[in-house]
C-alpha positions as CSV (number, residue, x, y, z in Angstrom):
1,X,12.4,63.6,113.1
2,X,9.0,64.5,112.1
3,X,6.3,62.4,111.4
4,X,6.4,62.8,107.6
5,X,10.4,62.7,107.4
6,X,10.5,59.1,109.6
7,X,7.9,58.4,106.8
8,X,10.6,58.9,104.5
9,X,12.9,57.1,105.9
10,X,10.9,53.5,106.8
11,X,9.6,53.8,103.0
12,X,13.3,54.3,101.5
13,X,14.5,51.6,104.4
14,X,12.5,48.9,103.1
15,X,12.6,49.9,99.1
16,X,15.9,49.7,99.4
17,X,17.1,46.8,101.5
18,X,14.5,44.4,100.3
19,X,12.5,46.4,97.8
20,X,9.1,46.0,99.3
21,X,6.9,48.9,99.9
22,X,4.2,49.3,102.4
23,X,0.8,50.5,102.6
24,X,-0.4,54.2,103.9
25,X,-2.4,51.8,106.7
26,X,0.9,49.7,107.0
27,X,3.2,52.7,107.1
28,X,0.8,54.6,109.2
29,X,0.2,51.8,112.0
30,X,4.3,51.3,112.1
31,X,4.7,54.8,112.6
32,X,2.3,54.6,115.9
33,X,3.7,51.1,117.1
34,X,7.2,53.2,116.8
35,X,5.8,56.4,118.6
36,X,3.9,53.8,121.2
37,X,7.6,52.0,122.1
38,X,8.8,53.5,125.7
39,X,9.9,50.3,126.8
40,X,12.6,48.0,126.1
41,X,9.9,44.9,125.9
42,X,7.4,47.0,123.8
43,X,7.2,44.8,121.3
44,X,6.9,45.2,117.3
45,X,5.3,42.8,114.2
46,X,4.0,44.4,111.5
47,X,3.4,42.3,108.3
48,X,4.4,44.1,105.8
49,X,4.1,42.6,101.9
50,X,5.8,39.2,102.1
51,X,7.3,39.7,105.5
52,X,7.4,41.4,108.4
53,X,8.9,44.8,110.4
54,X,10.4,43.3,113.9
55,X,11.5,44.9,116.9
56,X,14.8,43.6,117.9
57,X,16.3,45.2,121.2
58,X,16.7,48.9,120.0
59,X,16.0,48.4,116.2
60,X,13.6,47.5,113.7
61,X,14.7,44.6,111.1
62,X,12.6,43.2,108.0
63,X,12.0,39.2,107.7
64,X,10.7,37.6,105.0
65,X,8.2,35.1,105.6
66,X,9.7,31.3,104.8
């Protein structure tokens, strides 16, 4: 996908599994952690309103902060 569509897609993704949205800098440093993952142990935490984006294995998962 392109830049601007995987945009798209992490900003629908978190609106509308747990209805937080993130920054420009949030969703523009999670789109280069994402280009930057070649590796299975690249590794991915972004905070992201009250919780964070993870890397777990091949996908990314939200957590909310306890």
């Amino acid at each position: 996908l392109s830049r601007e569509r995987q945009a798209n897609l992490l900003r629908h993704w978190l609106r509308q599994g747990w209805q937080v949205a993130p920054s420009e800098a949030q969703l523009h440093e999670l789109l280069r952690q994402v280009a930057a993952c070649t590796t299975r142990g690249h590794r991915i935490r972004l905070k992201v309103a009250d919780g964070h984006v993870l890397r777990q294995g091949p996908v990314l998962v939200f957590a909310r902060n306890l």
